[in-house]
Structure formats: C-alpha cells, structure tokens
DOVO-560023 format. One record per residue (C-alpha): residue number from 1; z, x, y; residue in one letter. Coordinates in steps of 0.2 Angstrom, whole numbers, plus 5000, padded with zeros to 4 digits. Layout:
BEGIN
> num	z	x	y	residu
> NUM	Z	X	Y	a
...
//
This chain:
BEGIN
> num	z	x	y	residu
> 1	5000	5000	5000	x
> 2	4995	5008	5017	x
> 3	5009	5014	5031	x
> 4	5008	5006	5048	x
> 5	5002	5025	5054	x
> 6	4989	5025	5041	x
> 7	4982	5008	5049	x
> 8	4987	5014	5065	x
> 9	4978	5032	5064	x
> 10	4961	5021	5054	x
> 11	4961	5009	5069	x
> 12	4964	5021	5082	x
> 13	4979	5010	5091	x
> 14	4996	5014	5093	x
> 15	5009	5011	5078	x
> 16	5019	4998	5087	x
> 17	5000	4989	5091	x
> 18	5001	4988	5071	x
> 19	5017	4981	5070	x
> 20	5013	4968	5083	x
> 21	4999	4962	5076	x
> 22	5005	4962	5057	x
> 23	5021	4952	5062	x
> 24	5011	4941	5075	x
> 25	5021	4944	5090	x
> 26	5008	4946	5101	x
> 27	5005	4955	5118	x
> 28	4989	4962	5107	x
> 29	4972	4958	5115	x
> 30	4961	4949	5103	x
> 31	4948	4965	5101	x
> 32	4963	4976	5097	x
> 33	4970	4963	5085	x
> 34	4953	4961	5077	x
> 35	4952	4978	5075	x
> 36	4967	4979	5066	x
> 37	4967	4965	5052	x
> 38	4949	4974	5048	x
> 39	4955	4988	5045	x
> 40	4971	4983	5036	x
> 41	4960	4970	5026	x
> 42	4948	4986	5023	x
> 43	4964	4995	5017	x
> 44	4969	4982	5005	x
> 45	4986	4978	5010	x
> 46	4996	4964	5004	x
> 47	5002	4955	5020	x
> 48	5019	4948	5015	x
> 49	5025	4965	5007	x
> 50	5018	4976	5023	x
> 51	5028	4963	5035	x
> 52	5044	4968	5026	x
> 53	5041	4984	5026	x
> 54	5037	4984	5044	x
> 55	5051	4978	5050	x
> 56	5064	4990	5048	x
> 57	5051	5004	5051	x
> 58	5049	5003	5072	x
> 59	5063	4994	5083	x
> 60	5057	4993	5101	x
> 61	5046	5004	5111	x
> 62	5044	5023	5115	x
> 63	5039	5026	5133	x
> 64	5035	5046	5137	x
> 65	5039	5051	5155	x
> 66	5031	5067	5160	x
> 67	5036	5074	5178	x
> 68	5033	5089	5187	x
> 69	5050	5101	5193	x
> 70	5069	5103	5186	x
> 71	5083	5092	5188	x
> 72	5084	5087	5206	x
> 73	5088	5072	5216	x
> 74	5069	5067	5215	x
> 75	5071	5066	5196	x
> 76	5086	5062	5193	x
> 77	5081	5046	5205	x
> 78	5066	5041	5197	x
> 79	5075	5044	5180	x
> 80	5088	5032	5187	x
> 81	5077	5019	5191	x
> 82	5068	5018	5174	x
> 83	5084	5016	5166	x
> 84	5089	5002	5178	x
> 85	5075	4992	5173	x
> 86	5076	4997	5155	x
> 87	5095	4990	5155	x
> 88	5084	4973	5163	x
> 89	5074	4973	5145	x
> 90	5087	4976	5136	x
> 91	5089	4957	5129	x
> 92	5069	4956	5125	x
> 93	5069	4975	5117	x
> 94	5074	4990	5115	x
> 95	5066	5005	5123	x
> 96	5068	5024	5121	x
> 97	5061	5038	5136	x
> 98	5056	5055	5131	x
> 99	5056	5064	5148	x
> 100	5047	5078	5150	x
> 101	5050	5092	5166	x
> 102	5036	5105	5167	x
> 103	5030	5117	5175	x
> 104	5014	5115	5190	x
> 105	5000	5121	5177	x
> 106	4988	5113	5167	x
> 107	4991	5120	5152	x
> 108	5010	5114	5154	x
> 109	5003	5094	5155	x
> 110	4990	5095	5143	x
> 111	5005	5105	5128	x
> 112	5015	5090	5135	x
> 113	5001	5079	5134	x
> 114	4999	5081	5117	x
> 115	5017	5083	5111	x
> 116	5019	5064	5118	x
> 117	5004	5059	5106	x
> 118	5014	5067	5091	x
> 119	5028	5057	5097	x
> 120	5018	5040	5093	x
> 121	5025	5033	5112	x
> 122	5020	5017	5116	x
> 123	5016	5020	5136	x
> 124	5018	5034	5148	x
> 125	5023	5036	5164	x
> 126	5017	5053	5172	x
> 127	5012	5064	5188	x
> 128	4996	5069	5183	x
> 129	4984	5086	5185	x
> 130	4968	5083	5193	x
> 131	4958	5089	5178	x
> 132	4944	5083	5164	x
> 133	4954	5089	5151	x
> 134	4969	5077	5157	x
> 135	4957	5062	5161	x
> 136	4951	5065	5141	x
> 137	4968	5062	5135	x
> 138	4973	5047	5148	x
> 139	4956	5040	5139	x
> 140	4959	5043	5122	x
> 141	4979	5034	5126	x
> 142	4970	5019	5132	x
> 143	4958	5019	5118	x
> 144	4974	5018	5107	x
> 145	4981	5004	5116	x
> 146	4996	5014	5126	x
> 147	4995	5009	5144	x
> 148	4997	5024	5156	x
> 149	5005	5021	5172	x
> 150	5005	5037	5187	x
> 151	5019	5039	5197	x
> 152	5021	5051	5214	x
> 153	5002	5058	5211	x
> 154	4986	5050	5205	x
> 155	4969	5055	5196	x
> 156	4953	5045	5199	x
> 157	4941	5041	5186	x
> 158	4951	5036	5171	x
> 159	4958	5022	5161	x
> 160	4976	5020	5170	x
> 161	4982	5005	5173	x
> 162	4992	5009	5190	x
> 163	4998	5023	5199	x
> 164	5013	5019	5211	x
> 165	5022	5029	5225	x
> 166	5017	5034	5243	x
> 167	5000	5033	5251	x
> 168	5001	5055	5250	x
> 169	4987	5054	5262	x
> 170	4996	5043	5276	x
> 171	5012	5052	5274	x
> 172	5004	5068	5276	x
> 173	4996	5060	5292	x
> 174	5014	5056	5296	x
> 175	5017	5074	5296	x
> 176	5005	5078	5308	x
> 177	5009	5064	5320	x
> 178	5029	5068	5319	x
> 179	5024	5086	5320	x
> 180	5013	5083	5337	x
> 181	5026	5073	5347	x
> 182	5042	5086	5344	x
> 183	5029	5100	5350	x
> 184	5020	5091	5361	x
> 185	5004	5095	5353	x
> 186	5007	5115	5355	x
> 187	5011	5123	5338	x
> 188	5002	5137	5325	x
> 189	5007	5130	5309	x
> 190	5009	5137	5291	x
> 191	5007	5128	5277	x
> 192	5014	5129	5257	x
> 193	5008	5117	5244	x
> 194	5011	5116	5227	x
> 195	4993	5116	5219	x
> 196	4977	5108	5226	x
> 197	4973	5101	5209	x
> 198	4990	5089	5211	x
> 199	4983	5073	5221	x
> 200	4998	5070	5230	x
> 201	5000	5089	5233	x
> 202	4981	5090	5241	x
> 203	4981	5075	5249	x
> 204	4995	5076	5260	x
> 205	4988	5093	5267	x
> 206	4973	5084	5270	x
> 207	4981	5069	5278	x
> 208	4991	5081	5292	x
> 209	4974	5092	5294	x
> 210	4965	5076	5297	x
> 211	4978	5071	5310	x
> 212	4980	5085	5321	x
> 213	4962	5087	5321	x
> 214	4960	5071	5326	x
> 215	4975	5067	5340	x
> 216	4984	5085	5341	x
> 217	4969	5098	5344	x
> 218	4981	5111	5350	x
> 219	4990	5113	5333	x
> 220	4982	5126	5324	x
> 221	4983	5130	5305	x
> 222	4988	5148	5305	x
> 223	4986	5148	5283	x
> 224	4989	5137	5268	x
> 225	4996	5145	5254	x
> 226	4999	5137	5233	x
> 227	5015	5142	5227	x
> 228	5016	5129	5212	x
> 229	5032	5123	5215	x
> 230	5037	5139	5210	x
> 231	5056	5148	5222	x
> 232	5050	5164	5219	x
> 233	5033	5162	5224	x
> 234	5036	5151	5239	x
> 235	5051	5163	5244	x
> 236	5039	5176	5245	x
> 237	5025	5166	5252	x
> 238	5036	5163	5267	x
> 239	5040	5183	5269	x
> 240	5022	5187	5269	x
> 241	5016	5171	5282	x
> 242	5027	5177	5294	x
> 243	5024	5193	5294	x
> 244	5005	5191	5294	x
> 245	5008	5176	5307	x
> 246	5020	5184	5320	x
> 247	5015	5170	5334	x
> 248	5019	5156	5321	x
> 249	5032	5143	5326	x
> 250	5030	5129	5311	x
> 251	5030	5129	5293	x
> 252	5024	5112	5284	x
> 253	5029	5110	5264	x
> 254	5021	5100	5256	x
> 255	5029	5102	5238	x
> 256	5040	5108	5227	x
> 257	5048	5127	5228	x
> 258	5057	5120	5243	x
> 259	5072	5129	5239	x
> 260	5064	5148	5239	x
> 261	5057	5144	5255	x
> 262	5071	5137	5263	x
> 263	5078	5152	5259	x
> 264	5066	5163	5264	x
> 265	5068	5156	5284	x
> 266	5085	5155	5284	x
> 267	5088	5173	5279	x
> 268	5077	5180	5293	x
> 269	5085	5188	5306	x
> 270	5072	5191	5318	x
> 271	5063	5174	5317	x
> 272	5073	5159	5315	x
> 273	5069	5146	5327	x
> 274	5052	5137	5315	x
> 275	5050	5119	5317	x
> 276	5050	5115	5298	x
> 277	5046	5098	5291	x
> 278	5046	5096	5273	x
> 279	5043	5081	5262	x
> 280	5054	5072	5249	x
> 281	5074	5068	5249	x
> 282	5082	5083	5236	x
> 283	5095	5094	5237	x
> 284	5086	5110	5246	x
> 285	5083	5094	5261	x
> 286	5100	5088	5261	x
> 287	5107	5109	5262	x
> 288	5095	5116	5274	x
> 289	5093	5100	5287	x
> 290	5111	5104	5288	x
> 291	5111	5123	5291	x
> 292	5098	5118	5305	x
> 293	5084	5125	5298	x
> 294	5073	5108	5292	x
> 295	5067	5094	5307	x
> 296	5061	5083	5297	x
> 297	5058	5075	5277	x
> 298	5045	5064	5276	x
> 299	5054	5055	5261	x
> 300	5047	5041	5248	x
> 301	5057	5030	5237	x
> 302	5056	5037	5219	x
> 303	5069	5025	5211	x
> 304	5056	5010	5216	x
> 305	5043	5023	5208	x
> 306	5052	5022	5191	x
> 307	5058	5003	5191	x
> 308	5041	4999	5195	x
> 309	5032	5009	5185	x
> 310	5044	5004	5168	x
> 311	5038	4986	5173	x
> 312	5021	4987	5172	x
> 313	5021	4996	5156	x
> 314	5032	4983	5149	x
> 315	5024	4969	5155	x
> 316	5008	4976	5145	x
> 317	5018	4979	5129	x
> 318	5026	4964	5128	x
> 319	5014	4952	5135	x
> 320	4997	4958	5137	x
> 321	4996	4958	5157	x
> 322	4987	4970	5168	x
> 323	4995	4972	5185	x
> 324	4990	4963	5199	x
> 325	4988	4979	5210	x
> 326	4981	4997	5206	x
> 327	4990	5003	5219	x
> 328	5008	5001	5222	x
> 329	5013	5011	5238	x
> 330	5032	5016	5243	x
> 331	5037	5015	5261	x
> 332	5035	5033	5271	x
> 333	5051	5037	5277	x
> 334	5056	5052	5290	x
> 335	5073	5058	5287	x
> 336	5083	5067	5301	x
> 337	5101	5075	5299	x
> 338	5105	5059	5309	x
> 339	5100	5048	5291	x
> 340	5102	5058	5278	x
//
C-alpha cells in the first residue's frame, strides 16, 4: 500500500495536500485534487485502509520561515507576530515554524531553500534574493501546492501569492525627503546597503536617489557601498568612506550591519558630527540614537509583517483562498529619540 510521500512525491504536491484530499477536508483545488486520486488510483491503494493510516501520520501544518540577519528586535518582532496569529489557529490546527536566519548570500537561501523542501513544510514565509535560481524553487513550491508568502523584500516574476511589508521604494524616498529638510537641501552623502540583489535593500537606495534628484539637487551621493549586512564589513566600509570622503557630512544605511557602522562613527575622534539616518527599529537604533549619533530610523511594522503573512498562508491551507491584495504595505514610520 503506498505512503502519503509516495503519492505525494508521484503527484508532485505537498504531503499534507495528500492528506487533505484522502480524508476530504478540503482547502484542495479541484485540479490538485484530481491529480491526486489519479495517482493514488494509479498506485492502487485501498481507500479506507490509507485514511487510517493517514491519520496519525501528519497533525497540522509545517510553515518554513526564512529571514535574513541574527536575533534582533526585527526578528524577534516578526517571529512574535507569527506566533500571535498561530495562537489565533490554534482551535482550527496545529502549526509548527521552522525559522531559518541566514546570511546575505545566495547560496545561504538557495541551502536553505532546499533544506525547507526536505522538511515537507506546507508554506513559507521568506525575504527573498533577487535571483533565477530562487524564482526556480518559489516555482517548483507552487507547483507542489505550498503557497509562498514574501515578507520585508519581494522578487518579481514568480508564483508567490503575496509579499507584505513597506513600500521600500517610498520609504527610501522618505529618506531623502527627511534628509533634505534637516539640511536644508546641502549635504554630500554616503551610502551602505546590504546587497543590490535584495529588493528592499535596492529599492530603498533607489527611492532616496530618486528624491534628491528630483526636489533636493544640492545633495550629492559621495559613494554607495554593499556590506551584506555583514559588522565587520560595514565597520570597515565606514573607515574607508570617510577617509576617502573628507567633505562628507551624512551617511544613509539602508540595511543590515548597522551595528559595525554605528560603531565605526561613534569611535572617530576627528569626525563625529554626520547626519545619519538609518532604517528599521533594532537594538543598534535604540543604542546609537541615544549616544547622539543616529537622526533618524525610518522604521516599518514587522509584527503586522508576520501576523499577516501567517494569515494568508493559512487561509490557503485551510480553505483554498487567494488573497485579495498582492501587495500588503506597512506604514513608513520615522523614529526620533523623542519616540523611540
């Protein structure tokens, strides 16, 4: 008699899309479910004695959570809102997260990528790289009926259901704007980003470039450096800006390594007085906005990013529902010591 991952792996869907459409308890399109009982009928099963042997077998859903960076407030806050809304299920099912906290690099996403097909999940949440190879395997999870939601940075062209959190592009522009009224338009800027192949990381330089150039002509963009979220790198990166860029007088971050070039500015003795704005609400913020050396934090909401993004991966599990949007923004918020 054939195992639900043997159907599963013939019919190319999910395990739990087998034990859905065995046990009739729908939340299956009628394609998928087709697909199934022909290949379970192919296989030669008996019906009664697999719906036994079903049951017991899988209890509720695997959701696999992949995110860029280490424990920090970001995470832990998006972490915190997917539980909250797992709690909400908890009467309809039982749900399980595999989390996942990588490095900036694709080969990082596509070993994690693939280590959450291993798992058998059921959906994933993730912050995707902007490559082919990553757009293969959000494909070949659609094909297998597990819906894939993106969360703080999107990828065009694929088969995701949803991607929520900010409009990076207007909260860069938020940036510029902030930027162009506490200088009044007279600034020689740095910037460090994460990785131009992260949407939210690219975007968000391109939003403040696109400001400025448009309603703040006088600000000039000394250099944009990638330090791929990396302290060390971004430290350094800091060192080697203002050495090269004596006339600088602001730095813009627009990822992660925050902390190492946080650092970096507060350690030098000659220079010290750089208008700084960063983006997103973690602990570096919180530490160097109150040692004077951070404007501004151009913050999001990431516990609305994980509640939201649990609830429209469960919606499709359980009943078969595409969201209404594709995209769900998170308000663009700027955080002075004042409100943080």
């Amino acid at each position: 008699m054939p195992t639900m991952k043997e159907i599963a792996d013939k019919a190319g869907v999910s395990s739990s899309t087998v034990e859905k459409v065995l046990n009739d308890r729908g939340g299956v399109s009628d394609t998928t479910k087709k697909k199934v009982l022909d290949v379970a009928k192919q296989m030669d099963y008996d019906p009664k004695a697999v719906a036994v042997s079903l049951a017991p077998e899988r209890k509720g859903y695997k959701l696999g959570v992949i995110i860029f960076g280490g424990k920090d407030k970001l995470c832990e806050d998006i972490e915190a809102g997917m539980r909250d809304e797992i709690e909400k299920l908890s009467s309809q099912c039982e749900i399980k997260l595999i989390i996942r906290e990588i490095e900036v690099t694709l080969e990082a996403q596509l070993t994690a990528l693939d280590d959450m097909a291993k798992e058998d999940i059921d959906g994933l949440i993730f912050s995707p790289f902007i490559d082919d190879a990553v757009r293969e395997r959000i494909n070949d999870f659609d094909k297998k009926g597990i819906p894939v939601v993106t969360i703080n940075s999107d990828i065009p062209d694929t088969k995701r259901l949803a991607y929520v959190g900010n409009d990076t592009y207007r909260a860069g522009r938020t940036a510029g704007a902030f930027l162009g009224m506490i200088t009044n338009g007279q600034a020689e800027v740095g910037i460090i980003t994460g990785s131009n192949k992260v949407s939210s990381h690219a975007e968000r330089v391109q939003g403040f470039l696109d400001e400025v150039k448009k309603n703040y002509p006088d600000i000039a963009v000394e250099t944009i450096r990638e330090c791929k979220d990396e302290d060390y790198k971004c430290y350094e990166t800091c060192q080697r800006i203002a050495i090269e860029h004596p006339t600088l007088t602001a730095f813009l971050f627009t990822a992660g390594g925050l902390y190492g070039g946080l650092k970096s500015l507060y350690q030098m003795t000659v220079r010290s007085n750089f208008t700084c704005i960063t983006f997103d609400e973690i602990s570096a913020t919180k530490e160097f906005m109150a040692k004077g050396i951070i404007t501004a934090a151009i913050s999001q909401e990431p516990y609305v990013e994980g509640t939201k993004s649990v609830e429209i991966v469960m919606r499709k599990l359980l009943h078969d529902k595409d969201p209404e949007n594709e995209f769900y923004y998170t308000n663009i918020n700027i955080k002075l010591p004042q409100n943080i």
